[in-house]
C-alpha positions as semicolon CSV with decimal commas, in nm:
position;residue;x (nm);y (nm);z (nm)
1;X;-3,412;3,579;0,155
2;X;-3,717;3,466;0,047
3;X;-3,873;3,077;0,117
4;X;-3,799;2,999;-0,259
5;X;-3,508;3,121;-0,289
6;X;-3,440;2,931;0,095
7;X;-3,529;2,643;-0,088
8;X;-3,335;2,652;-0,446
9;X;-3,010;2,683;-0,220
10;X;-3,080;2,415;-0,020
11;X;-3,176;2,234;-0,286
12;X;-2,825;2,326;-0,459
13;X;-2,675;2,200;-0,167
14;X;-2,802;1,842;-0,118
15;X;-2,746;1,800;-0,533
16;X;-2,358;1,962;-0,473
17;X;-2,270;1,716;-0,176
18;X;-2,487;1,415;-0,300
19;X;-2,207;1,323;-0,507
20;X;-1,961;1,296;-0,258
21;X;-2,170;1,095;-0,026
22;X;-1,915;0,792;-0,018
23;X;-1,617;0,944;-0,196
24;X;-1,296;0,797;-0,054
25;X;-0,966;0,833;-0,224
26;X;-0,662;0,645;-0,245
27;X;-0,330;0,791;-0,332
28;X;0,048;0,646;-0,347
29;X;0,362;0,838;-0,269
30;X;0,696;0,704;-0,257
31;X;0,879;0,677;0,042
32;X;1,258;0,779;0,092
33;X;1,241;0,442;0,355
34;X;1,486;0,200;0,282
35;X;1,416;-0,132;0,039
36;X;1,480;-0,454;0,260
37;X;1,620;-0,786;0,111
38;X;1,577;-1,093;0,276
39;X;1,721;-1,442;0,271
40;X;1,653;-1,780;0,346
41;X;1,921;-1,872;0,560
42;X;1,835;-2,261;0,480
43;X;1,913;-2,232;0,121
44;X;2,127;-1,941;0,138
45;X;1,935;-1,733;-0,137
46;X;1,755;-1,432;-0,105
47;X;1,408;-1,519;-0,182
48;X;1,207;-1,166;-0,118
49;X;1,253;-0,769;-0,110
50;X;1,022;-0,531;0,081
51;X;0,946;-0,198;-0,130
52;X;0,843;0,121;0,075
53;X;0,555;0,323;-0,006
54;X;0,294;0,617;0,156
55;X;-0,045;0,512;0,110
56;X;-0,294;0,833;0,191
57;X;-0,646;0,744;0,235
58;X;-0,883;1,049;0,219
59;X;-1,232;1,080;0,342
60;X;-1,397;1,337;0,163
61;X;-1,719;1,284;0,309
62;X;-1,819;1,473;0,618
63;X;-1,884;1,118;0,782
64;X;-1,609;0,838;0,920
65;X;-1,559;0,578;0,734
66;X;-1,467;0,237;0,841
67;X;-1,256;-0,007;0,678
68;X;-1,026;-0,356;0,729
69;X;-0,745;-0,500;0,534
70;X;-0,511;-0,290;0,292
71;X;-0,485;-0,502;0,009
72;X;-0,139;-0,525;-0,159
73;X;-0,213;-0,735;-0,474
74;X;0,103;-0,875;-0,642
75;X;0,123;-0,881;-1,047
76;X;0,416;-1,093;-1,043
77;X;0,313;-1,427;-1,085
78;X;0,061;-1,329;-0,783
79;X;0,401;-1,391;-0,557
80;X;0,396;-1,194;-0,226
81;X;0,316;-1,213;0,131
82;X;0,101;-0,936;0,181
83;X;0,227;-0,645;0,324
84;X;0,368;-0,483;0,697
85;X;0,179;-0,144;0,753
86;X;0,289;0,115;0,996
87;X;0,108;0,415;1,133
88;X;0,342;0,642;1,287
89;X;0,612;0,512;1,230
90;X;0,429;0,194;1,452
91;X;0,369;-0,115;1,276
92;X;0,012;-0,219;1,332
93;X;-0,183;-0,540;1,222
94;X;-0,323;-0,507;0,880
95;X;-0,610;-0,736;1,048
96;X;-0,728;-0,405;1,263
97;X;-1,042;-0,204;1,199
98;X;-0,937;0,173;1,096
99;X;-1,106;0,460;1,065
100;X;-1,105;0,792;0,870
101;X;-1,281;1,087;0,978
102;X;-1,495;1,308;0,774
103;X;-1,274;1,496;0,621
104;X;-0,942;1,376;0,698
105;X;-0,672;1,178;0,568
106;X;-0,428;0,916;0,717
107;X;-0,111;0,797;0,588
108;X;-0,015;0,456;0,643
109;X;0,378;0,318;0,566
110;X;0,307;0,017;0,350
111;X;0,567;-0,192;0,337
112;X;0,531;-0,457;0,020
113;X;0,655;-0,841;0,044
114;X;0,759;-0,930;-0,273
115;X;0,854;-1,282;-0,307
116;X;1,024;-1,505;-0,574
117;X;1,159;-1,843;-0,635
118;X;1,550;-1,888;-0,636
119;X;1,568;-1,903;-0,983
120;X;1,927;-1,848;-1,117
121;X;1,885;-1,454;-1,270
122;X;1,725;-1,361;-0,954
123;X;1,973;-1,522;-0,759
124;X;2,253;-1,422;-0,933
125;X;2,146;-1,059;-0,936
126;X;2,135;-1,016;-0,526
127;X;2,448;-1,193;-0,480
128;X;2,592;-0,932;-0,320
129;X;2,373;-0,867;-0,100
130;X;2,323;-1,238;-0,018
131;X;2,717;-1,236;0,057
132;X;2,654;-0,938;0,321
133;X;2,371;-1,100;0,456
134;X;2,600;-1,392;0,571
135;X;2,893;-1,173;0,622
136;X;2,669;-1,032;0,876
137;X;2,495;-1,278;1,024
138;X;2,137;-1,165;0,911
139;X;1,831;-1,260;0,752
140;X;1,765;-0,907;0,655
141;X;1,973;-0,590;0,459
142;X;1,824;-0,272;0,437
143;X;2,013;-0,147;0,095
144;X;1,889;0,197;-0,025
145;X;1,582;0,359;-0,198
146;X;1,329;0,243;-0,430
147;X;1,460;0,477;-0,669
148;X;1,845;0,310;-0,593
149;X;1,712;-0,025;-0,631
150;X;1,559;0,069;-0,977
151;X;1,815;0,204;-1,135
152;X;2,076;-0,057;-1,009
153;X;1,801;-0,342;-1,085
154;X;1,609;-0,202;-1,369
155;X;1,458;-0,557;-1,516
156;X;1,408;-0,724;-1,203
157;X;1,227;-0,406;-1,024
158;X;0,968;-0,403;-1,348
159;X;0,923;-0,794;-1,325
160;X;0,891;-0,748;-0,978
161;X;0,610;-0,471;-0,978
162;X;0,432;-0,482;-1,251
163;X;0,052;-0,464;-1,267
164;X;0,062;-0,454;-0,890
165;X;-0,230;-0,285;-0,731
166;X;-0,335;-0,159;-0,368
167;X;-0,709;-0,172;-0,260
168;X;-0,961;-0,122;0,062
169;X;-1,328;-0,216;0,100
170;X;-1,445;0,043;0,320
171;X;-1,758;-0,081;0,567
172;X;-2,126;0,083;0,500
173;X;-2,217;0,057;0,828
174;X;-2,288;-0,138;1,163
175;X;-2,381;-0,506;1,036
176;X;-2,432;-0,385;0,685
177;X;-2,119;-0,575;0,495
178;X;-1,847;-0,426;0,306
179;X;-1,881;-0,090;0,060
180;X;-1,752;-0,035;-0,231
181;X;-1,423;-0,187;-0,294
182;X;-1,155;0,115;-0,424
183;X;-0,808;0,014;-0,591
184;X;-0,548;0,158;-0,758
185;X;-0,274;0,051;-0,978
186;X;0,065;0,112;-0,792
187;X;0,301;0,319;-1,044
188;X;0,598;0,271;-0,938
């Protein structure tokens, strides 16, 4: 191979993976985790349900990238407490720096906090579960799949997550500040 032709194919190259220089991807899977309901033992009302989900964050560059907080942003009346996260099958502070190798993904268990007000429908919809709670002594009932809570809560699930997203801001380097921030919408 000739010096030219040396040259167009490295040439080729840097254009080809120039592109990709700071490609990170987000993706959402559901999780076959349980949903978790939880009540305020004060009032007696549930007043929050935690919805399971895989977040995969892939690193397409051949670099590491660095990021913080996985943001869980709420559409619902911006109600929630953001979110418990869990890296196998650990939970680990959200607060933590993390870190993705070049080319390598992580899953992370996200677990969402939705929260609401008592308000009558609400209320009156997780009765039941409310009822167990006590019957039980606990704050907490895990009581199925997402896909079991959705069909047996159809309205509420949709109020619940609509327009909810999930985002990082992965860092550009030592001292530098935060990147680029990437979301996605969570479709449920």
């Amino acid at each position: 191979m000739n010096k030219l032709s040396s040259f167009k194919v490295l040439i080729f190259f840097l254009i080809a993976t120039s592109g990709c220089s700071n490609k990170i991807v987000l993706r959402r899977t559901d999780s076959s985790k349980p949903v978790i309901v939880r009540m305020n033992k004060e009032i007696q009302k549930v007043n929050g349900v935690l919805f399971p989900i895989v977040l995969t964050i892939e690193n397409t560059t051949l670099s590491k990238k660095e990021f913080g907080q996985i943001i869980y942003e709420y559409g619902f009346h911006r109600r929630g407490y953001g979110i418990e996260l869990y890296l196998a099958n650990k939970l680990i502070s959200n607060n933590q720096l993390k870190v993705v190798r070049g080319r390598q993904s992580i899953e992370y268990l996200v677990y969402t906090r939705h929260a609401f007000d008592t308000t009558n429908m609400i209320h009156e919809e997780l009765q039941p579960y409310m009822n167990k709670m006590l019957e039980l002594n606990q704050d907490t009932l895990h009581i199925g799949t997402v896909n079991e809570f959705r069909e047996k809560h159809p309205e509420l699930f949709n109020l619940l997550t609509e327009n909810d997203t999930i985002s990082i801001s992965y860092l550009k380097g030592k001292d530098s500040g935060l990147g680029e921030r990437i979301a996605i919408p969570v479709n449920w």
